[in-house]
C-alpha positions as CSV (number, residue, x, y, z in Angstrom):
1,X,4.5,13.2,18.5
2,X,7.5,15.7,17.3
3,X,5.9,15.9,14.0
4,X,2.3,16.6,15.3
5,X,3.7,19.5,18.1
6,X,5.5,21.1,14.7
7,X,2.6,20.7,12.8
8,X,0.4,22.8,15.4
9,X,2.9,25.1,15.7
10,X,3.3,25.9,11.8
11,X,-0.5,26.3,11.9
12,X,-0.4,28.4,14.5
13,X,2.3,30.9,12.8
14,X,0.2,30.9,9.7
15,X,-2.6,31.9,11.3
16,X,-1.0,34.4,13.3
17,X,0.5,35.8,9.7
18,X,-3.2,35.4,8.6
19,X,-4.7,37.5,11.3
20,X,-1.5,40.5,10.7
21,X,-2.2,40.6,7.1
22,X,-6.1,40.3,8.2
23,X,-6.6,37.9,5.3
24,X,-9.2,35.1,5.7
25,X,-8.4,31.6,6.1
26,X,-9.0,29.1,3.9
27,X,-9.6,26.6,6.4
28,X,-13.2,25.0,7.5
29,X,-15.6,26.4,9.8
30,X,-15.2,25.0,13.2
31,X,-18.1,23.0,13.1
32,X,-17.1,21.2,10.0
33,X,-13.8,20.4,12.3
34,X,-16.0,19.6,15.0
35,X,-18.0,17.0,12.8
36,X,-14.2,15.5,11.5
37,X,-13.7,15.0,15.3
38,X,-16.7,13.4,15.9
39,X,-16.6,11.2,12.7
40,X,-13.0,10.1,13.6
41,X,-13.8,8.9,17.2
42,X,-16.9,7.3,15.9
43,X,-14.3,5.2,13.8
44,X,-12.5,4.6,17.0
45,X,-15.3,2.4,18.5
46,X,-15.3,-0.4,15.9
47,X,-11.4,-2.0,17.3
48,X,-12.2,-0.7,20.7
49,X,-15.5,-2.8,20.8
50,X,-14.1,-5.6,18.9
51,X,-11.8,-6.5,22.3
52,X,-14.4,-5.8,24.4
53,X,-16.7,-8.4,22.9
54,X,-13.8,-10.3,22.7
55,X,-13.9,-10.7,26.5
56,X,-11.1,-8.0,27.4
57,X,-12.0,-5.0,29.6
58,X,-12.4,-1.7,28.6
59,X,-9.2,-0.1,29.8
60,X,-7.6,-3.6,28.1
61,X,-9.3,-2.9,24.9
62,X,-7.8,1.2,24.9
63,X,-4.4,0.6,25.3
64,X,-4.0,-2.9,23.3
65,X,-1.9,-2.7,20.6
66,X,-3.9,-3.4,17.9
67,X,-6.3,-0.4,18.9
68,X,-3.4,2.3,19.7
69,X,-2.1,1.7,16.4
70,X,-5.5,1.8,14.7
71,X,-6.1,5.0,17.1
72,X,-3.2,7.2,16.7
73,X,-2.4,6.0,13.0
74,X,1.3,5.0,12.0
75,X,3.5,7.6,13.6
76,X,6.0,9.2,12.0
77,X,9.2,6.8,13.0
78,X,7.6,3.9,14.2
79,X,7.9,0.6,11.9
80,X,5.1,-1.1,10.9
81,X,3.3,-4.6,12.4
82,X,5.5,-6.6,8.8
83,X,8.9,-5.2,10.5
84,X,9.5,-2.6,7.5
85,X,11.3,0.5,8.2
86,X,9.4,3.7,6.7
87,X,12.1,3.7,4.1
């Protein structure tokens, strides 16, 4: 979670550099962001309603394992499901 609060704070001083040297970003238009959001919860669904069809309830399904991993990605730190390190 460290990596992703540092992350949104280096965007956050580049953009404030941005907007003092009033120099454009190159970043997308909000909507396109908007669309990346919606396109990454969509993805979301698929483990989600994989467990629920499985017979577990919804709440069960959210915070399983299987679908936090899936959800929030390998975080920075965290070994993966074979017992490697991130070496």
């Amino acid at each position: 979670m460290r990596v992703y609060l540092l992350s949104l704070a280096a965007g956050i001083l580049v953009g404030v550099i941005y907007g003092l040297l009033n120099v454009r970003s190159p970043a997308p238009p909000v909507v396109a962001l908007v669309g990346l959001f919606g396109i990454l919860l969509g993805e979301q669904i698929v483990p989600i309603a994989r467990q629920v069809m499985n017979g577990e309830s919804a709440l069960g399904a959210c915070i399983s394992r299987e679908c936090r991993e899936h959800i929030l990605g390998a975080l920075p730190g965290r070994h993966s499901r074979t017992g490697q390190g991130d070496s």
